[in-house]
C-alpha positions, 0 to 999 in steps of 0.5 A: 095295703094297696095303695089306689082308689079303684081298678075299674074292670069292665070287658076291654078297659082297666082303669088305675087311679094311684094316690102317691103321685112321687112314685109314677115316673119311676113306674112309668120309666124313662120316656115311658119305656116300662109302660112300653115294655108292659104293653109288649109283654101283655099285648095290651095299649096303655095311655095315662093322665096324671095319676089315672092310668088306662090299660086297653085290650082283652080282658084277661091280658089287660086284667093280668097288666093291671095287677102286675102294674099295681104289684110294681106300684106296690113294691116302689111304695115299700122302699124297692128301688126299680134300678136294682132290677130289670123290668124284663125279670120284674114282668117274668116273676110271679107274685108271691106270698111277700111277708113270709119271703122278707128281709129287713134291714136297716137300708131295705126291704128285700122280697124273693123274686123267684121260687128257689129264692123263697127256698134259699130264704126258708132254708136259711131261716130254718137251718143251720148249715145251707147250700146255694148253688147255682149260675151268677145272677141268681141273688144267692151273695145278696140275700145271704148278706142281706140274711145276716144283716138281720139276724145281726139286727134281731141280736140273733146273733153278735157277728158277721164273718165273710169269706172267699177264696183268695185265689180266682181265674189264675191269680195267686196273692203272691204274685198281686202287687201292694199290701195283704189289704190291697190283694184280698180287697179286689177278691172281697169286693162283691161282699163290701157291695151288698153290705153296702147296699143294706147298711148305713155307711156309718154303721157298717164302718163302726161293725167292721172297726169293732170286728162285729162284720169281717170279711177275709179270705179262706186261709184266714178262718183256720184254726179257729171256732166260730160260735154266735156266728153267721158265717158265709162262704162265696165261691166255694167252687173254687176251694179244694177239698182240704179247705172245705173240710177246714171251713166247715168244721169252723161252725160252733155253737149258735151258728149259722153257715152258708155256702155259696156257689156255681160247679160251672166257674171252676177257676182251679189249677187243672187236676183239683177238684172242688170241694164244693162238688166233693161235699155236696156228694158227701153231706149228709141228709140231716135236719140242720143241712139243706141244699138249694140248687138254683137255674138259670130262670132264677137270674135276676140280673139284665135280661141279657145275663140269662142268655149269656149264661146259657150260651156258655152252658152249651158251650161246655156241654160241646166240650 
């Protein structure tokens, strides 16, 4: 439900009046930097008193500001917090069809914010063994966390099982100082920060004591059958052949797998090849299989990651 009295549309001004005052300075931004930035995308001028926002110019432009203003009023209204995003993707994206792209947690309500993140979150509700591949930045670790955080919520499942694999950019876990916990905790760390983010400290805790959420790296899922199980793979480019074939043959009965990761950060020895690349030649096309390849207009990070990234895939490219 819209949360404002009117938008008034006549040829040049749009008028808002907002009911909830709280959340004006944070829509507003700091030293009002996000009207700034709106004016600037829009080409439009904006003033305000109070709750009653004015947005001036054609009217088209001045149309287009006033609904995405009220899409932004909208989202801090259901708990979204403005600081997790930047403005400048916020203004990029396109609305979409929130309720059916939804993931509830005990912390929050996350909505997808591109195209391929409506794909990633469909395929994951609706198969059992999913890819997400693609740059850093995309969202593809948060909301398969976020995901798992709710089926574990809705009792779909009894437990969370996170994984990664313990070797990075060179480093071997023989050659990190201190305990097994103070080596594979550095590697782990993403994982830790999304589940705290959508969960209360105290219940993560106690999850994580009783082994209903585990986080550990590759080598630890050997050997074993994972069943009632929302299982999730990050990195995965960065595993070889024989440790992808290990991992997913751990799927049992009542399971859901997701894989993650991005063919362009490779960070294995020279002559090893990734057993994500292998398996995404290999798998098959089956009704519980499903591949979401996500780009760079998916990044959902500081502005500037976008470019970052693309300077490097040229880079490469050159190679």
């Amino acid at each position: 439900m819209q949360k404002r009295k009117q938008i008034n549309k006549n040829n040049k001004k749009h008028t808002i009046e907002f009911e909830n005052n709280s959340f004006l300075p944070e829509l507003y931004g700091n030293h009002d930097q996000n009207l700034a930035k709106f004016e600037n995308y829009y080409g439009v001028a904006i003033s305000y008193r109070g709750n009653i926002l004015e947005i001036s110019g054609d009217h088209e432009s001045s149309l287009m500001a006033a609904d995405k203003i009220m899409e932004l009023y909208n989202e801090l209204d259901n708990g979204i917090k403005l600081g997790i995003k930047d403005i400048d993707v916020f203004l990029k994206s396109k609305k979409i069809e929130k309720d059916k792209f939804l993931i509830k947690t005990k912390n929050k309500k996350i909505y997808a914010r591109s195209k391929n993140q409506e794909k990633f979150i469909h395929a994951i509700n609706n198969y059992d063994l999913v890819f997400g591949v693609g740059p850093a930045g995309t969202g593809k670790t948060y909301l398969a966390v976020a995901a798992a955080v709710q089926s574990l919520i809705n009792n779909q499942i009894s437990r969370i099982i996170l994984s990664r694999p313990a070797v990075e950019a060179g480093e071997r876990l023989g050659f990190l100082p201190g305990d097994l916990k103070e080596k594979i905790d550095p590697y782990l760390r993403p994982l830790y920060d999304a589940l705290n983010d959508l969960m209360p400290k105290k219940i993560l805790e106690s999850n994580m004591d009783n082994g209903v959420i585990e986080i550990a790296p590759l080598a630890f899922m050997r050997g074993r059958t994972l069943e009632n199980a929302f299982i999730i793979l990050d990195e995965a480019q960065n595993t070889t052949n024989m440790q992808m074939k290990m991992f997913v043959t751990r799927l049992g009965r009542n399971s859901k797998m997701v894989i993650l990761g991005d063919i362009t950060q490779i960070d294995l020895p020279a002559g090893s090849s990734s057993g994500l690349k292998e398996i995404l030649k290999l798998v098959p096309k089956d009704e519980g299989i499903d591949v979401v390849n996500f780009q760079n207009k998916d990044i959902v990070r500081h502005r500037l990651v976008d470019k970052i990234v693309k300077a490097y895939s040229k880079l490469e490219k050159q190679k």
